[in-house]
C-alpha positions as CSV (number, residue, x, y, z in Angstrom):
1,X,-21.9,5.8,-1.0
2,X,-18.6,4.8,-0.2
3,X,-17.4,3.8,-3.1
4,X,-17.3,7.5,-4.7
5,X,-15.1,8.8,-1.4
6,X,-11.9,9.4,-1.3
7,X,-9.1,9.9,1.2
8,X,-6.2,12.6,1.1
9,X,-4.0,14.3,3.2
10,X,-4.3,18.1,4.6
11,X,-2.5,20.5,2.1
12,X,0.0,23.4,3.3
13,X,-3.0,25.9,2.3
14,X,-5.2,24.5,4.2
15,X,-3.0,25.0,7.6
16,X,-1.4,28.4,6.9
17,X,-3.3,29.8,4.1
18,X,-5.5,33.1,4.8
19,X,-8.0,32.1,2.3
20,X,-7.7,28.3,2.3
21,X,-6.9,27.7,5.5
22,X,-9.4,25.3,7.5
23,X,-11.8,26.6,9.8
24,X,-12.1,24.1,12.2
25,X,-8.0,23.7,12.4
26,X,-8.2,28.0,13.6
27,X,-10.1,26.1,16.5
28,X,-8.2,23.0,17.2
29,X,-4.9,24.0,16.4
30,X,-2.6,21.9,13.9
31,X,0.0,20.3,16.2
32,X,-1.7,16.1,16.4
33,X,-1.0,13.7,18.7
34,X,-0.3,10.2,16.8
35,X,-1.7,6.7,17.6
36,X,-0.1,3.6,19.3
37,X,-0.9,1.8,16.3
38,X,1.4,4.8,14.0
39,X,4.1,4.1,16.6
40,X,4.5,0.6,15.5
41,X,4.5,1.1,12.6
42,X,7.7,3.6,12.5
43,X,6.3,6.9,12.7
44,X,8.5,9.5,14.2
45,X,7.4,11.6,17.3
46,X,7.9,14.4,19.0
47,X,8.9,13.5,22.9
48,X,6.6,14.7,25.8
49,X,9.9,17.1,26.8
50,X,9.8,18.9,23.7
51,X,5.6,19.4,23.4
52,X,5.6,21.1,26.8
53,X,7.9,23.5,25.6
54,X,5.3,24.1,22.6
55,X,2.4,24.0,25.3
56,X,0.8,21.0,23.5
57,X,-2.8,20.2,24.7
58,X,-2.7,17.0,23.0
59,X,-4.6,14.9,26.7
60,X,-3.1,13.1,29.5
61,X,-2.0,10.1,27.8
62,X,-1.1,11.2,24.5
63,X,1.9,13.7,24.6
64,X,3.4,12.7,21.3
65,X,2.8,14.5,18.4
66,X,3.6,12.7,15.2
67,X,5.8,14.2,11.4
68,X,2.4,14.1,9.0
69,X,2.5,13.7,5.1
70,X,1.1,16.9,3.3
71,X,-0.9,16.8,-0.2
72,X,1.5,18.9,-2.8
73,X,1.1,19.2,-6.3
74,X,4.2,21.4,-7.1
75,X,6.8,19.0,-6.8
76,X,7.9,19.0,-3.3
77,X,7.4,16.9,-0.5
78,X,5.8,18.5,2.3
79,X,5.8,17.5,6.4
80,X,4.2,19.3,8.9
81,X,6.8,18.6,12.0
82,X,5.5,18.1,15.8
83,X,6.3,21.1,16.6
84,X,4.0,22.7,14.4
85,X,6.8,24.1,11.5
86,X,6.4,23.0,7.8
87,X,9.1,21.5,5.8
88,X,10.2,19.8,3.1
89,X,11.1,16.1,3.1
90,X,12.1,12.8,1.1
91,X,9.3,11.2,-0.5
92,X,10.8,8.0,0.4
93,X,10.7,7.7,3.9
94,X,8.9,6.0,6.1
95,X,9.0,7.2,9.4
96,X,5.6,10.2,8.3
97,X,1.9,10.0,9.6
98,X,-0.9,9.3,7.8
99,X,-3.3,11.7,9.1
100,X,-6.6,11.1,7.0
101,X,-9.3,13.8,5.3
102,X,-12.2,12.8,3.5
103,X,-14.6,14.9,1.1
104,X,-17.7,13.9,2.0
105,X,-21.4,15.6,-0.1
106,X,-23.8,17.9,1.7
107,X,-26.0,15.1,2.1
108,X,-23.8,12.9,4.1
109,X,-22.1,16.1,6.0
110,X,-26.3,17.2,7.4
111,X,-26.1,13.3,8.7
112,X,-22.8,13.2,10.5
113,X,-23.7,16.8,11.9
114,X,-26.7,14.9,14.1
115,X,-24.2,12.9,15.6
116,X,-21.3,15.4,16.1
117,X,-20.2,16.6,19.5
118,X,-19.3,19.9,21.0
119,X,-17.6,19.4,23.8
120,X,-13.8,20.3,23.0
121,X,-15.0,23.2,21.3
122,X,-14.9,21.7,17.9
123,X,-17.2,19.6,16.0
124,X,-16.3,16.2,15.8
125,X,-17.6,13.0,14.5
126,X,-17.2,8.6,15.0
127,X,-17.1,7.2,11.6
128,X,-15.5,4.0,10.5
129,X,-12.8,1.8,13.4
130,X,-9.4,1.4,12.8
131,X,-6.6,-0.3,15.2
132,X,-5.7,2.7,17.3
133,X,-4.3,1.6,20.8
134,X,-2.4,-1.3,22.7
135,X,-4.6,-2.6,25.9
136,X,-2.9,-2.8,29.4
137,X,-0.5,-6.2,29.9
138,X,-3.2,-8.0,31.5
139,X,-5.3,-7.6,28.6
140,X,-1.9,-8.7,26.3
141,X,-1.2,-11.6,28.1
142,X,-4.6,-12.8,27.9
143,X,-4.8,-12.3,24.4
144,X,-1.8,-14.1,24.2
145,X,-2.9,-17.3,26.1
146,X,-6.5,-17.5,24.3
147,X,-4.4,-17.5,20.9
148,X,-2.0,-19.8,21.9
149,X,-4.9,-22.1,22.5
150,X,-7.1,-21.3,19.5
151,X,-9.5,-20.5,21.3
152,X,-9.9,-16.6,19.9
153,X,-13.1,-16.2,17.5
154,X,-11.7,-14.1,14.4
155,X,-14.2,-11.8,12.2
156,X,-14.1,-11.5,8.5
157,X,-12.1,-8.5,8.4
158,X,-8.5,-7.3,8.2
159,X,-6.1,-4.5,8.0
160,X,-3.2,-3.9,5.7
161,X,0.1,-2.3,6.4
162,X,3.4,-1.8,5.2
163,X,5.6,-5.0,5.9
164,X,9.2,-3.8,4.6
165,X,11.5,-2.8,7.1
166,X,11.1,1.0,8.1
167,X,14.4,2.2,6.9
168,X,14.2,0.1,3.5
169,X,13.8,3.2,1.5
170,X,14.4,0.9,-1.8
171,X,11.4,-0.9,-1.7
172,X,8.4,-0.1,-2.2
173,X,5.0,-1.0,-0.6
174,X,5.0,-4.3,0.3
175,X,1.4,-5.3,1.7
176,X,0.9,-7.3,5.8
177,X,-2.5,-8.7,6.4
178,X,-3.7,-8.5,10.6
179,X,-6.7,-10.1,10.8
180,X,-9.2,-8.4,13.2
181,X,-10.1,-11.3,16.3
182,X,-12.9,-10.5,19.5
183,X,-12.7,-11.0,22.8
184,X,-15.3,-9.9,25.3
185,X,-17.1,-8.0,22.3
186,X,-13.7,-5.9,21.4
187,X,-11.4,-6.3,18.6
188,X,-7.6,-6.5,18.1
189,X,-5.7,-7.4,15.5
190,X,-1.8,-8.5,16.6
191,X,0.9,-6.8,14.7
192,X,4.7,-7.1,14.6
193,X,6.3,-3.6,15.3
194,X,8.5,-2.3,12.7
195,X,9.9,0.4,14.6
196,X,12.0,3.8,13.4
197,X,15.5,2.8,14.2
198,X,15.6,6.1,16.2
199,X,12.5,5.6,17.9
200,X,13.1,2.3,19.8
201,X,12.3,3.4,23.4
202,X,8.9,5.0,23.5
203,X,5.5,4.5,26.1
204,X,2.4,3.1,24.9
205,X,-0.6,5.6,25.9
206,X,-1.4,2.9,28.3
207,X,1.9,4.0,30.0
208,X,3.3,0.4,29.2
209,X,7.0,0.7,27.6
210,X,7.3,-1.0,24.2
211,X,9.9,-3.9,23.6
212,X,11.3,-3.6,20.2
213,X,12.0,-7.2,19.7
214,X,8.8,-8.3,20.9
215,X,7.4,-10.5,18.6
216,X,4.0,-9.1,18.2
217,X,1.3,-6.4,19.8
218,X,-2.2,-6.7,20.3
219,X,-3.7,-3.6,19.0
220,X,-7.8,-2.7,20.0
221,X,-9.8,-1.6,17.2
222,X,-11.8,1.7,18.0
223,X,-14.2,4.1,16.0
224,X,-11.9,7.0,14.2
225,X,-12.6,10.2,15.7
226,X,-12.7,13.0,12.8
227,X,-12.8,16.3,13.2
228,X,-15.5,18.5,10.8
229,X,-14.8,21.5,8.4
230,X,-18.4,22.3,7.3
231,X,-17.3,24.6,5.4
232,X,-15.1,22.6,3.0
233,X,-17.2,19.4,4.1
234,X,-13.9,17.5,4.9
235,X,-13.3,16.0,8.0
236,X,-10.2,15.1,9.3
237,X,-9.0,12.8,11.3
238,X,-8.2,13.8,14.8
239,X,-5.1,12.2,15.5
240,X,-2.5,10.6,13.2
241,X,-3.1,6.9,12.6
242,X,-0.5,4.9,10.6
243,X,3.1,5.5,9.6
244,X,5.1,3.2,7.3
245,X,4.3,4.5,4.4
246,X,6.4,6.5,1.8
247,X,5.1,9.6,0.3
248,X,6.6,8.1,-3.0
249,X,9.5,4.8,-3.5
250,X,10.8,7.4,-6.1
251,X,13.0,9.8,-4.1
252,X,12.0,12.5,-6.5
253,X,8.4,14.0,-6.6
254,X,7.3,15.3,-9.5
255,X,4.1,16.4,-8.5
256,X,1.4,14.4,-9.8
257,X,-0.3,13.7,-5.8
258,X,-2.6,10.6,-6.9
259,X,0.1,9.3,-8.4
260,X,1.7,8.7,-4.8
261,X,2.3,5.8,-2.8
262,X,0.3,7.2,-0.3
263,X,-2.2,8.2,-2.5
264,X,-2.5,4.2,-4.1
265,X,-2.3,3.1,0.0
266,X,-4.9,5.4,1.4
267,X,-7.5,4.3,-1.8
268,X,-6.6,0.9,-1.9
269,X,-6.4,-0.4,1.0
270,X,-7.3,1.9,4.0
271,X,-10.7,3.8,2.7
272,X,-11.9,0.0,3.0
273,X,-10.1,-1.3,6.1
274,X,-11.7,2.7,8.2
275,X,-15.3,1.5,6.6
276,X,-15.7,-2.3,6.4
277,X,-17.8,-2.2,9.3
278,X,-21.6,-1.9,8.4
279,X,-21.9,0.2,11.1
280,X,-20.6,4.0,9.7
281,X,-20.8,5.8,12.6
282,X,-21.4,6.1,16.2
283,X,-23.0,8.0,18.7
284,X,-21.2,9.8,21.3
285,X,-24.1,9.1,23.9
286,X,-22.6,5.8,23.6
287,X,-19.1,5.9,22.4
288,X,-18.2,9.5,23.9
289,X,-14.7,11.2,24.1
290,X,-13.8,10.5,27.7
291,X,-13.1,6.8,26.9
292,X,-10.7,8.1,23.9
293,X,-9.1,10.6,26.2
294,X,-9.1,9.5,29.9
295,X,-9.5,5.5,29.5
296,X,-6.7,4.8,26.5
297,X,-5.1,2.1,29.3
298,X,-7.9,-0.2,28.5
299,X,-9.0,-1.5,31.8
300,X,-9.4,-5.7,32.1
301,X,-13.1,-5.2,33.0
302,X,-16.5,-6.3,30.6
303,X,-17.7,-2.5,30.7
304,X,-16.4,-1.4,26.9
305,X,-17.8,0.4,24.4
306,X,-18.5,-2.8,22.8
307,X,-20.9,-4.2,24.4
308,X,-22.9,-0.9,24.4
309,X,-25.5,-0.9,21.8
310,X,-25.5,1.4,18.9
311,X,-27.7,4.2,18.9
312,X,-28.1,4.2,15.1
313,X,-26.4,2.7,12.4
314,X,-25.9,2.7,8.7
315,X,-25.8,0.7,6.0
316,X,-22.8,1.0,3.2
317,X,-24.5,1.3,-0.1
């Protein structure tokens, strides 16, 4: 099943667009807040300041709304900017979102539907994990001590990012593998921040600050909260999860989208890190949208999602 998805990116259409614009993004608005994980990474952000002067809903613990990468095809390079405007950009920078949408068949869409939930007014849907948010300093320290030691367990999986430097707009993607480890049945993978030069002082959602020259973060690996267009059956991904990645090492976009950098990235390498699990997706009995939006300062306690079992699962064919 998987193998036939692909990812892409929301177009300017689809958020403005009478006719093409997305149902579910009339509901939910198109302003996103962006990920701990897409702040180390060197994704720029709108500050708390400016969102309340846009009247952001974007939760308690996530007032930064992230600059997202737009699918184009007519030569220029689109960014939908925190405060909601559209603009044009360089291809070349790294400092844009990756905010995810996948096509997905009837088929699949009538399965994710049983699991969807209701309760921000939108459907929305668990499917796949990806590193999303840094745990509180006890939980870092910890982490830090057991690995130190040897003594953390790793799985057989693995995320890969960007590792040039965030304002090296010469070169192009150069791959970083973070293996995924568990402790106390969640995952982190640890991950040196490669921050946007003008984005050096910033707050994890935790409410921790981040220290640029720290040599590493541990990062917790949670199930991706989509949000579903049945219409179009596309979801896309609630919040913005990964910067550091140009639009295009050529400064000049001549419109051909899948031939992108981000394109290549999001097909290559992150369709497989979202879905290596063999568990698709989760139930919101189970894994449901308070702990995303009122628990993101991971408390140092046993009672996680993780060691809640699954309701149902499936198997990637």
């Amino acid at each position: 099943m998987l193998d036939k998805l692909k990812l892409t990116l929301l177009s300017e259409k689809e958020l403005t667009n009478y006719d093409k614009k997305l149902e579910v993004l009339d509901e939910y608005g198109i302003i996103t807040p962006i990920t701990d994980l897409a702040m180390l990474t060197g994704s720029y952000y709108g500050r708390q300041d400016n969102l309340k002067i846009f009247n952001c809903d974007l939760g308690p613990y996530r007032p930064r709304a992230g600059w997202f990468w737009l699918r184009s095809d007519d030569g220029n390079t689109k960014v939908i900017f925190h405060d909601g405007d559209i603009g044009n950009t360089y291809s070349d920078r790294r400092t844009r979102t990756i905010r995810p949408v996948l096509k997905v068949s009837k088929s699949f869409m009538a399965d994710l539907i049983e699991y969807a939930d209701y309760s921000d007014g939108v459907k929305t849907v668990l499917l796949g994990e990806y590193p999303q948010y840094v745990p509180d300093e006890t939980i870092q320290r910890t982490l830090d001590e057991l690995d130190s030691e040897n003594l953390l367990d790793k799985t057989d999986r693995h995320y890969t990012f960007d590792g040039t430097d965030n304002h090296d707009f010469s070169v192009a993607f150069n791959p970083i593998i973070c293996e995924e480890y568990v402790y106390n049945n969640r995952k982190f993978i640890k991950i040196k921040p490669n921050l946007d030069k003008y984005e050096q002082q910033f707050t994890f959602a935790s409410g921790q600050k981040c220290l640029p020259d720290k040599e590493y973060y541990w990062v917790e690996v949670l199930p991706v909260e989509w949000l579903i267009d049945e219409k179009t059956k596309k979801l896309i991904a609630k919040e913005g999860l990964v910067g550091g990645i140009q639009f295009s090492h050529q400064k000049e976009y001549m419109g051909n989208f899948k031939g992108t950098d981000v394109y290549y990235y999001m097909n290559k390498y992150m369709i497989n890190d979202l879905f290596q699990s063999m568990d698709l997706w989760f139930d919101y009995g189970k894994y449901h949208d308070s702990y995303f939006t009122n628990n993101c300062m991971i408390e140092s306690s046993n009672e996680t999602p993780y060691n809640k079992p699954h309701v149902k699962t499936k198997t990637r064919k």
